[in-house]
LOTI-928625 format. One record per residue: residue number from 0; y, z, x of N, C-alpha, C, O in turn. Coordinates in pm, whole numbers, plus 50000, padded with zeros to 5 digits. Layout:
BEGIN
<NUM; <Y; Z; X>; <Y; Z; X>; <Y; Z; X>; <Y; Z; X>>
...
This chain:
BEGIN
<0; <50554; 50965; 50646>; <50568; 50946; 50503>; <50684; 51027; 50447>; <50741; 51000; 50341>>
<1; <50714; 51123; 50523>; <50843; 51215; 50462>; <50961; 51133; 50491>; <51063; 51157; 50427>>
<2; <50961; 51058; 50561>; <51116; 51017; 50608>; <51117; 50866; 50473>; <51217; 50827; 50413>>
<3; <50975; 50807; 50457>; <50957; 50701; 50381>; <50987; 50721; 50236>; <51057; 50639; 50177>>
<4; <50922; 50859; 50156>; <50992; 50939; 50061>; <51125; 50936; 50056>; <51192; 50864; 49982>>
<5; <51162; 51011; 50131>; <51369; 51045; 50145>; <51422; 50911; 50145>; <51530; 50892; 50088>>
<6; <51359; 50813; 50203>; <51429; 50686; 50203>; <51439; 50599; 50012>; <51514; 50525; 49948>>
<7; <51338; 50655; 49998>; <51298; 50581; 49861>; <51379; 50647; 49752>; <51455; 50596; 49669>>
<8; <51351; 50755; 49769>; <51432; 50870; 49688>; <51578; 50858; 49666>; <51642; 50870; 49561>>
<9; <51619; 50829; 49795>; <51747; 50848; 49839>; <51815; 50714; 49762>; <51919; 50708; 49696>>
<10; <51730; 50622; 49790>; <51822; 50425; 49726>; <51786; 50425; 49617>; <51864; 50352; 49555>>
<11; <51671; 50485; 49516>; <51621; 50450; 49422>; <51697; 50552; 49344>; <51691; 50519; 49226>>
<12; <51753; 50642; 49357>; <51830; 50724; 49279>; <51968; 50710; 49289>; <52037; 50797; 49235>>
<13; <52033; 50601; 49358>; <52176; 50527; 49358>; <52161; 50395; 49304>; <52235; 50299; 49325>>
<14; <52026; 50400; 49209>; <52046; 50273; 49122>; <51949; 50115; 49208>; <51935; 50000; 49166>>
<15; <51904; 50171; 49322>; <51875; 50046; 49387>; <51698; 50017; 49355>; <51616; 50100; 49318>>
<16; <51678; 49872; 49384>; <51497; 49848; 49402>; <51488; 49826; 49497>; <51544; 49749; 49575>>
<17; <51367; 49938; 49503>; <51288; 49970; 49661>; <51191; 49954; 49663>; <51105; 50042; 49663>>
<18; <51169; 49820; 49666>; <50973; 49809; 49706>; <50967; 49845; 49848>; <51050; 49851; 49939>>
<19; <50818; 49873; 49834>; <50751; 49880; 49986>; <50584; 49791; 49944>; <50489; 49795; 49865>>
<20; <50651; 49699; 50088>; <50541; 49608; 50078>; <50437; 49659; 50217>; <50456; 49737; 50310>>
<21; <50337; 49585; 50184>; <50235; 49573; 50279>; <50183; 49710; 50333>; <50158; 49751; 50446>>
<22; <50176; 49758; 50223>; <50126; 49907; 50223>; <49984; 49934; 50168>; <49955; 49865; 50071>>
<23; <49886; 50024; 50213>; <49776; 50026; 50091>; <49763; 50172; 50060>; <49770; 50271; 50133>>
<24; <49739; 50157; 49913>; <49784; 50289; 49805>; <49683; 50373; 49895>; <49751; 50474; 49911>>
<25; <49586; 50391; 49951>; <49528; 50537; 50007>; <49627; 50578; 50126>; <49624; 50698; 50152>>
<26; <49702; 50510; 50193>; <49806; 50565; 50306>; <49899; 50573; 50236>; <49998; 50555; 50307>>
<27; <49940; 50599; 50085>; <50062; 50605; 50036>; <50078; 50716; 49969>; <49994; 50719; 49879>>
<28; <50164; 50836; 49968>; <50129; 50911; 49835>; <50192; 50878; 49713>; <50297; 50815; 49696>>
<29; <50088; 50947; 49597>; <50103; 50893; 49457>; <50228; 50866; 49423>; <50262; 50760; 49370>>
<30; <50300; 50952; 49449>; <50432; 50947; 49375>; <50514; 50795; 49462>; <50614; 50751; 49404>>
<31; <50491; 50757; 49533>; <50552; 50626; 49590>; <50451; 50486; 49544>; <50484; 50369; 49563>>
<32; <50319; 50533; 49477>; <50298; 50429; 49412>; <50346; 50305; 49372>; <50309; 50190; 49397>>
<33; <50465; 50367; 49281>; <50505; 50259; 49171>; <50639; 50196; 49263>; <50719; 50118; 49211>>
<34; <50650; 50242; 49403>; <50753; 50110; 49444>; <50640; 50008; 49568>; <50669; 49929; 49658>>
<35; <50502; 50060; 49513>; <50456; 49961; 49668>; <50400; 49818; 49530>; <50370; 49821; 49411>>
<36; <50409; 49728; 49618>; <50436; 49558; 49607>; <50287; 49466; 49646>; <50264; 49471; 49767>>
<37; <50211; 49405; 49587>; <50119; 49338; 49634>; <50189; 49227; 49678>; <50228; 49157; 49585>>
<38; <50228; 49177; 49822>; <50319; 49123; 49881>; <50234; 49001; 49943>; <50289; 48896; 49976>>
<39; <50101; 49023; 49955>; <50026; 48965; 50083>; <49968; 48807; 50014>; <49891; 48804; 49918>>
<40; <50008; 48712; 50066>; <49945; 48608; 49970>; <49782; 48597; 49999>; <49707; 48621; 50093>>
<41; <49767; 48542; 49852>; <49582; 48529; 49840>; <49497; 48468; 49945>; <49375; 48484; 49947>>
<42; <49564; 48400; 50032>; <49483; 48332; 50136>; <49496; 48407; 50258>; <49421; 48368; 50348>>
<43; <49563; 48495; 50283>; <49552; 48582; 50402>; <49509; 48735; 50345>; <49475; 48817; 50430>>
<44; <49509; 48769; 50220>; <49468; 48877; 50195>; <49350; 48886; 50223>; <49276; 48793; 50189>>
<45; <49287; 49014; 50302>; <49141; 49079; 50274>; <49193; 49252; 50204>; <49297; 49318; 50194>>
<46; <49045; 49265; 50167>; <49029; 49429; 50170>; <48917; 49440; 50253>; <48856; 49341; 50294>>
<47; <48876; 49594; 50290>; <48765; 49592; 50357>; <48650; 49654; 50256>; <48651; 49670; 50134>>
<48; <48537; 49686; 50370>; <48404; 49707; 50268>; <48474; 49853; 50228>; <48516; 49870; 50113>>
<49; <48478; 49900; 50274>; <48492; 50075; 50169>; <48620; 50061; 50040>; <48648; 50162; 49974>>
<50; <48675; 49957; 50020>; <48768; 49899; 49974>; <48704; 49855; 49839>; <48774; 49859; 49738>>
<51; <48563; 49809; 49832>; <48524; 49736; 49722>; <48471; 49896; 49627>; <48429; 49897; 49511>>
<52; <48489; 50000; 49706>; <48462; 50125; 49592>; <48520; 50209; 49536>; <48480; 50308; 49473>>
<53; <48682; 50147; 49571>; <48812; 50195; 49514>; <48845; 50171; 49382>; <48844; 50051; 49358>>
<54; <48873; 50236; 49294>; <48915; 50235; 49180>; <49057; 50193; 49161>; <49113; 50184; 49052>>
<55; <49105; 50170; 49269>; <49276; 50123; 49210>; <49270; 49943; 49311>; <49372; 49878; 49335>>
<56; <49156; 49906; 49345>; <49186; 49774; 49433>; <49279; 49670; 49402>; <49363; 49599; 49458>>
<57; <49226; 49693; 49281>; <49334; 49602; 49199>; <49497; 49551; 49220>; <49555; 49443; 49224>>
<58; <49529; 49673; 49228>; <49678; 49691; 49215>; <49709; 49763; 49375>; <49800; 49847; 49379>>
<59; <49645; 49735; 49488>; <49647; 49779; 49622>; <49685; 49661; 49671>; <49655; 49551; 49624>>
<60; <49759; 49685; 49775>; <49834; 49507; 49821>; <49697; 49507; 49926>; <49720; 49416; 50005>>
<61; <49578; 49563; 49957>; <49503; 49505; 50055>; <49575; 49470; 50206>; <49695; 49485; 50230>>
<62; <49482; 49424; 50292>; <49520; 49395; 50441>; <49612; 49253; 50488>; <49605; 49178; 50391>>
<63; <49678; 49199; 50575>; <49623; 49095; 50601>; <49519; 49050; 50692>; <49480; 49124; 50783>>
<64; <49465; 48919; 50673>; <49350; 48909; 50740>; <49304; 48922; 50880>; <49190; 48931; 50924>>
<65; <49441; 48923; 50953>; <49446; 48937; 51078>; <49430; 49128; 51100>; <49411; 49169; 51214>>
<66; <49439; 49234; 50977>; <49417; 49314; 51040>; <49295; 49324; 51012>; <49271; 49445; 51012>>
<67; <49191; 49258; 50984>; <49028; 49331; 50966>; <49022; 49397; 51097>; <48999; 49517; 51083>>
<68; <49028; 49378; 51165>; <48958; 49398; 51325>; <49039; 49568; 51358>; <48980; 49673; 51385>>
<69; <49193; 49543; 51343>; <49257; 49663; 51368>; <49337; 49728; 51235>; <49386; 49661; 51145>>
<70; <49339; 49829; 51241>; <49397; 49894; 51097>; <49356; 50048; 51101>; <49282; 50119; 51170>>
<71; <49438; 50064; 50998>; <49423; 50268; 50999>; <49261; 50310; 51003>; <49167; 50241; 50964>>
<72; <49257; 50425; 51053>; <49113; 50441; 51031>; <49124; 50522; 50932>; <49014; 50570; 50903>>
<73; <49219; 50565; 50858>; <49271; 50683; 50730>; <49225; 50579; 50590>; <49204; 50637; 50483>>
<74; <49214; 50468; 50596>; <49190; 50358; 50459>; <49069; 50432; 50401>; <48973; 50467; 50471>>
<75; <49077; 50451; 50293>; <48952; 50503; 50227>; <48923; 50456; 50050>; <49018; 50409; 49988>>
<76; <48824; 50469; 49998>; <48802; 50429; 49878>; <48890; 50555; 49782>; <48883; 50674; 49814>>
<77; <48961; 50512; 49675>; <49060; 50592; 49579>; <48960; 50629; 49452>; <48962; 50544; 49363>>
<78; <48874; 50742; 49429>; <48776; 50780; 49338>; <48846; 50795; 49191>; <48779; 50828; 49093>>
């Protein structure tokens, strides 16, 4: 995440847009929030169950469906 920071930091302060897609806001820190992207279209998007007790789901780009099975084990609900 430090090198993902410096990267963001680095283009977004020479004027550029830096989304980051296919990310979910609990593996992200706050301050990179506002360049991650709900990227994933509605028919391949899932979230998972600890997912439905997150307070930011909303605005979390979620999985795609192919990762239910494999994915971070760090995903957690955002209180």
């Amino acid at each position: 995440m430090d090198e993902l920071r410096d990267a963001v930091e680095f283009l977004s302060g020479r004027g550029m847009n830096v989304p980051i897609y296919n990310s979910q806001l609990c593996l992200v820190p706050r301050d990179l929030w506002p360049y991650c992207r709900q990227s994933i279209s509605d028919w391949k998007n899932i979230y998972l169950e600890e997912c439905s007790k997150c307070a930011v789901q909303e605005t979390c780009g979620g999985l795609f469906a192919l990762g239910e099975k494999m994915h971070s084990r760090h995903i957690k609900a955002i209180y």
